[in-house]
C-alpha positions in Angstrom: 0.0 0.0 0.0 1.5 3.5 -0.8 2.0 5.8 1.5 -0.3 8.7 0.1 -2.9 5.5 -0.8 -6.3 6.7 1.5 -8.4 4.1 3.2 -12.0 3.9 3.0 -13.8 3.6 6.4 -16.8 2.1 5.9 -19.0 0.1 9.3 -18.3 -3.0 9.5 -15.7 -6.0 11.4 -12.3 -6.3 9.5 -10.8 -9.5 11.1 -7.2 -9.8 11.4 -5.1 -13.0 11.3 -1.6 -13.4 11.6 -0.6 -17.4 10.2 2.9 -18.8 10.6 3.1 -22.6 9.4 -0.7 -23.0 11.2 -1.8 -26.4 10.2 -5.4 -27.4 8.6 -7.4 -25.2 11.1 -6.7 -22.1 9.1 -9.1 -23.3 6.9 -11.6 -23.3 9.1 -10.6 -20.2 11.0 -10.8 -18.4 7.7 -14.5 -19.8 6.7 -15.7 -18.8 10.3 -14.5 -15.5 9.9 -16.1 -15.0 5.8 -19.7 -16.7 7.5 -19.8 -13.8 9.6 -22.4 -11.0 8.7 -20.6 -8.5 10.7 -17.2 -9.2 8.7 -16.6 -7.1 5.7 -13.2 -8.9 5.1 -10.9 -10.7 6.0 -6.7 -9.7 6.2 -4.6 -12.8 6.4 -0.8 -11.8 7.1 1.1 -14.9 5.9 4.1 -15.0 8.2 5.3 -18.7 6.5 3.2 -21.8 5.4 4.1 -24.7 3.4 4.5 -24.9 -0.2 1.7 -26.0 -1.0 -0.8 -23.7 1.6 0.5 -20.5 0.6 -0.4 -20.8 -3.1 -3.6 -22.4 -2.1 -4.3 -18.8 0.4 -3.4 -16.5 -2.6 -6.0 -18.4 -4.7 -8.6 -18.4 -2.3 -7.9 -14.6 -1.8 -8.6 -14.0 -5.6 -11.5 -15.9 -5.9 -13.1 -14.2 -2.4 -12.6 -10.3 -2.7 -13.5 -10.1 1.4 -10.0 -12.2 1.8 -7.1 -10.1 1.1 -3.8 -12.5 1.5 -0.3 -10.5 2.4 2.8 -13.0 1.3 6.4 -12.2 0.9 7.4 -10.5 3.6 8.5 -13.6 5.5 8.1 -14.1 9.4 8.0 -10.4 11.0 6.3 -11.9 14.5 3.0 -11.8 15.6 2.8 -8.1 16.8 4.0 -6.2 13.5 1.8 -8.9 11.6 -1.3 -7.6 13.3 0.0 -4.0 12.7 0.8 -4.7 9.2 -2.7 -6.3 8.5 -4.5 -3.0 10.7 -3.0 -0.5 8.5 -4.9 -2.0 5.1 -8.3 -2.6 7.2 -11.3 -0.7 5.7 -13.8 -1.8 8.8 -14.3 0.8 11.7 -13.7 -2.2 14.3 -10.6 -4.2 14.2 -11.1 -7.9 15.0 -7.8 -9.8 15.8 -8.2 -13.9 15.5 -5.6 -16.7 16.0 -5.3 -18.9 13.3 -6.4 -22.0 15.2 -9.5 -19.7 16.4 -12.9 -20.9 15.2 -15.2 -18.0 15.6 -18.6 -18.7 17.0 -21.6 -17.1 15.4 -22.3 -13.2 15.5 -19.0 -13.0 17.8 -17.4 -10.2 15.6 -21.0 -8.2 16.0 -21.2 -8.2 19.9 -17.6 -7.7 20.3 -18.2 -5.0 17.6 -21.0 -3.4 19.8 -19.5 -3.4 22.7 -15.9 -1.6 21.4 -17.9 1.0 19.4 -20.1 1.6 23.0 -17.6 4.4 25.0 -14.7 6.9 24.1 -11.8 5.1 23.2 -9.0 3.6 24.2 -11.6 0.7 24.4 -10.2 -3.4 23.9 -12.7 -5.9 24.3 -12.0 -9.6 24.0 -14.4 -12.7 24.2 -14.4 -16.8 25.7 -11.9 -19.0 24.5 -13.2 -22.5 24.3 -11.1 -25.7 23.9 -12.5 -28.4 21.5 -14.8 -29.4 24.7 -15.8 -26.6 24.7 -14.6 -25.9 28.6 -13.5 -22.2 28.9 -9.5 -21.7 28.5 -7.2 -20.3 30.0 -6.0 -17.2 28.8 -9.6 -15.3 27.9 -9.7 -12.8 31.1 -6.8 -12.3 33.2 -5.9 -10.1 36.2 -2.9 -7.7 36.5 0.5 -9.4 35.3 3.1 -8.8 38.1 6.0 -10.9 38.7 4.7 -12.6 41.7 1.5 -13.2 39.5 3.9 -14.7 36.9 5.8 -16.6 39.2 2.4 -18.0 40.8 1.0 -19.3 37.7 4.2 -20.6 36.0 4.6 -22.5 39.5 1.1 -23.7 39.4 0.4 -22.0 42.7 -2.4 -19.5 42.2 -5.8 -20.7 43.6 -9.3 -18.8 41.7 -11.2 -16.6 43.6 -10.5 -12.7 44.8 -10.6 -14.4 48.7 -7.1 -16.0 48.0 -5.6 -12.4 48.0 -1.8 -12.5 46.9 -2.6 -16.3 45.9 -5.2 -15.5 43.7 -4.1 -16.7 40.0 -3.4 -14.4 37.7 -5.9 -16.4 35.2 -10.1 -16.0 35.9 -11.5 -19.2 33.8 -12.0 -21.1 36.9 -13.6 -18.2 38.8 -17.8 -17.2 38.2 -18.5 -16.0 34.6 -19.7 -12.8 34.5 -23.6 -12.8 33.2 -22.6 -9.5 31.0 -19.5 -7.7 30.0 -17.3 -6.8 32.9 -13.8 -4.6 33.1 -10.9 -6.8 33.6 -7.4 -5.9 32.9 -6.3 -8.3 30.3 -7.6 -10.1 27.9 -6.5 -12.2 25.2 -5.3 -11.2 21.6 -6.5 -14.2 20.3 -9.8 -12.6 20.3 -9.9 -9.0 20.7 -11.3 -6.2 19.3 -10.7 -2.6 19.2 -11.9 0.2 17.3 -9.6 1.5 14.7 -9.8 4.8 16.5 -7.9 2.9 19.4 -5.5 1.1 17.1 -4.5 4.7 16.5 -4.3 5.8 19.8 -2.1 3.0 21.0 0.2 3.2 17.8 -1.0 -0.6 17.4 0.8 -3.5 19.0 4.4 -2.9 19.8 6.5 -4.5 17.6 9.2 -5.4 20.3 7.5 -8.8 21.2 7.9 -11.2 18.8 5.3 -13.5 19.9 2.9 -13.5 23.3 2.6 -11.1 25.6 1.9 -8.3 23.2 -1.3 -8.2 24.1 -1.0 -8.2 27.9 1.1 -5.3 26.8 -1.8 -3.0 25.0 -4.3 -3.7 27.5 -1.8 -2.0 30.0 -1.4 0.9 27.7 -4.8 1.1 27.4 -5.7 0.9 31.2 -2.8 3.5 31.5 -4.7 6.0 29.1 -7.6 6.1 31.0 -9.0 3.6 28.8 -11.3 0.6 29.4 -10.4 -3.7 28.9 -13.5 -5.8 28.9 -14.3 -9.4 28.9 -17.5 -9.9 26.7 -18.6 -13.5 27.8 -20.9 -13.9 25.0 -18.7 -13.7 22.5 -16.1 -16.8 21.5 -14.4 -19.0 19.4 -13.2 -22.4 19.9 -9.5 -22.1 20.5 -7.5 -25.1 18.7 -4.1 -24.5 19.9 -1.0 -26.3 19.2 -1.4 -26.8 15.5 1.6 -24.8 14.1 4.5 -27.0 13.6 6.4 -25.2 15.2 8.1 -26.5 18.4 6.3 -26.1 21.3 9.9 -25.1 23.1 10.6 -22.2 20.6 7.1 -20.6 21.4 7.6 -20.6 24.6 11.0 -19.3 24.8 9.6 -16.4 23.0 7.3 -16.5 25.8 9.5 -15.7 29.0 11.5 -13.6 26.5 8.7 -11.1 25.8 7.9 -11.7 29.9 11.0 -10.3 31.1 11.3 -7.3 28.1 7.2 -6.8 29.3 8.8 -6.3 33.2 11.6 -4.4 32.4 9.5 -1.8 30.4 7.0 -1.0 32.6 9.8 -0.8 35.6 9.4 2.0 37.2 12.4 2.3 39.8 16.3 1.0 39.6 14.9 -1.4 42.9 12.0 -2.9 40.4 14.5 -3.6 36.9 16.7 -5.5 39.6 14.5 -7.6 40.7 13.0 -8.2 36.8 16.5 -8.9 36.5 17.0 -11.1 39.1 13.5 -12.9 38.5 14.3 -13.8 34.6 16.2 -16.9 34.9 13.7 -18.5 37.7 10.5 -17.3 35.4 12.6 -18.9 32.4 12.9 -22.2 34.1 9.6 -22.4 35.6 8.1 -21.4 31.8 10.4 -24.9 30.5 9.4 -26.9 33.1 5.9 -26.7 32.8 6.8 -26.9 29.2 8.9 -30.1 29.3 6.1 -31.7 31.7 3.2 -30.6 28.9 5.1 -32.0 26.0 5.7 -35.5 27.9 2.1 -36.1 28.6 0.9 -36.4 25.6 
């Protein structure tokens, strides 16, 4: 897109996805997202597929003028994809989707509703379902602190605001809200924004590679004087796992974007010591859990 090139607003869901060697859910993902009313179109940023998928998106983004398919940039990370894929959006509501997400049915309309309701900065996100359909984890979160981190890497955090410092950083196991309720994070595997609070926020920042960019803009948000909310009645059914890309490598990139996410928001030389001197332990806790994962399957 050139520079001077002016985009079209028009009312309506733009869904954004970001695919990097997804697997044979992306098909699905991508048919959810078209089967929406609420969707004008549909931006897939393809970060690296196979051979034989790539061609196979281009096509499918001729024949279906709501798909527009960007290839040949190679693997920029997840953040600048969704910022690469905002800047060519034509809807007034930005919908961000995983590429293992199956959107549920008139999900992109109440998320829609609910950003466009308020002044902006506004992020909404919905409920993340497994393939059983049990909530999971990850869809509304409280405040990301190092102890928080340490709790939940550690498997130590216990549901409920009773628990007090024990309380787990992760709400799934807690009482669903009945209607949309503030909360500070919630997941960028299904969030929303208006593009007015793309703007605002500069999008995603580019510095995380992958996860924990959107833990990230839900603190800038909150920091603005802005709003995060956790729309219950809006989901998808969250794959998960079906990049083949090892399980390992995503989560270094994990605890890597952890510790840059603590040392940014540090606030004294006391606080970036103890990020500092936190890292390696929320490092080995992250590959731990990971080893333990990848063995019980």
């Amino acid at each position: 897109m050139k520079a001077t090139e002016e985009i079209v607003r028009r009312v309506g869901v733009t869904v954004v996805i970001v695919s990097y060697f997804t697997g044979p859910t992306l098909d699905s993902c991508l048919d959810s997202a078209l089967a929406d009313p609420d969707v004008i179109e549909v931006i897939l940023i393809d970060n690296g597929n196979p051979d034989d998928v790539s061609p196979a998106l281009a096509k499918r983004g001729l024949i279906d003028p709501r798909l527009v398919v960007l290839q040949g940039h190679g693997n920029v990370g997840f953040a600048a994809g969704c910022n690469m894929g905002a800047v060519r959006a034509h809807g007034d509501v930005l919908l961000f989707l995983n590429p293992d997400a199956i959107l549920d049915a008139g999900s992109a309309g109440r998320l829609a509703e609910i950003a466009r309701d308020g002044s902006p900065p506004r992020i909404v996100g919905g409920r993340l379902f497994c393939t059983n359909r049990v909530e999971q984890r990850g869809s509304r979160r409280g405040e990301l602190t190092l102890w928080s981190a340490i709790l939940g890497f550690a498997g130590l955090g216990r549901p409920g605001a009773d628990k007090g410092i024990w309380r787990s950083v992760h709400r799934e196991k807690e009482a669903l809200p009945t209607q949309p309720e503030a909360t500070p994070v919630v997941s960028g595997a299904l969030m929303a924004m208006r593009m007015d609070t793309f703007r605002l926020l500069s999008g995603f920042d580019e510095g995380y590679f992958l996860h924990v960019e959107d833990i990230d803009i839900c603190r800038r948000t909150r920091a603005l004087g802005g709003s995060v909310t956790f729309v219950p009645d809006a989901s998808a059914v969250h794959v998960g796992s079906t990049s083949r890309v090892s399980r390992f490598s995503v989560e270094w990139n994990k605890a890597r974007g952890l510790v840059r996410y603590f040392m940014k928001f540090a606030e004294t030389p006391l606080e970036r010591a103890a990020v500092m001197v936190s890292a390696p332990l929320i490092a080995f806790l992250i590959m731990v859990r990971t080893s333990y994962l990848v063995l019980r399957r």
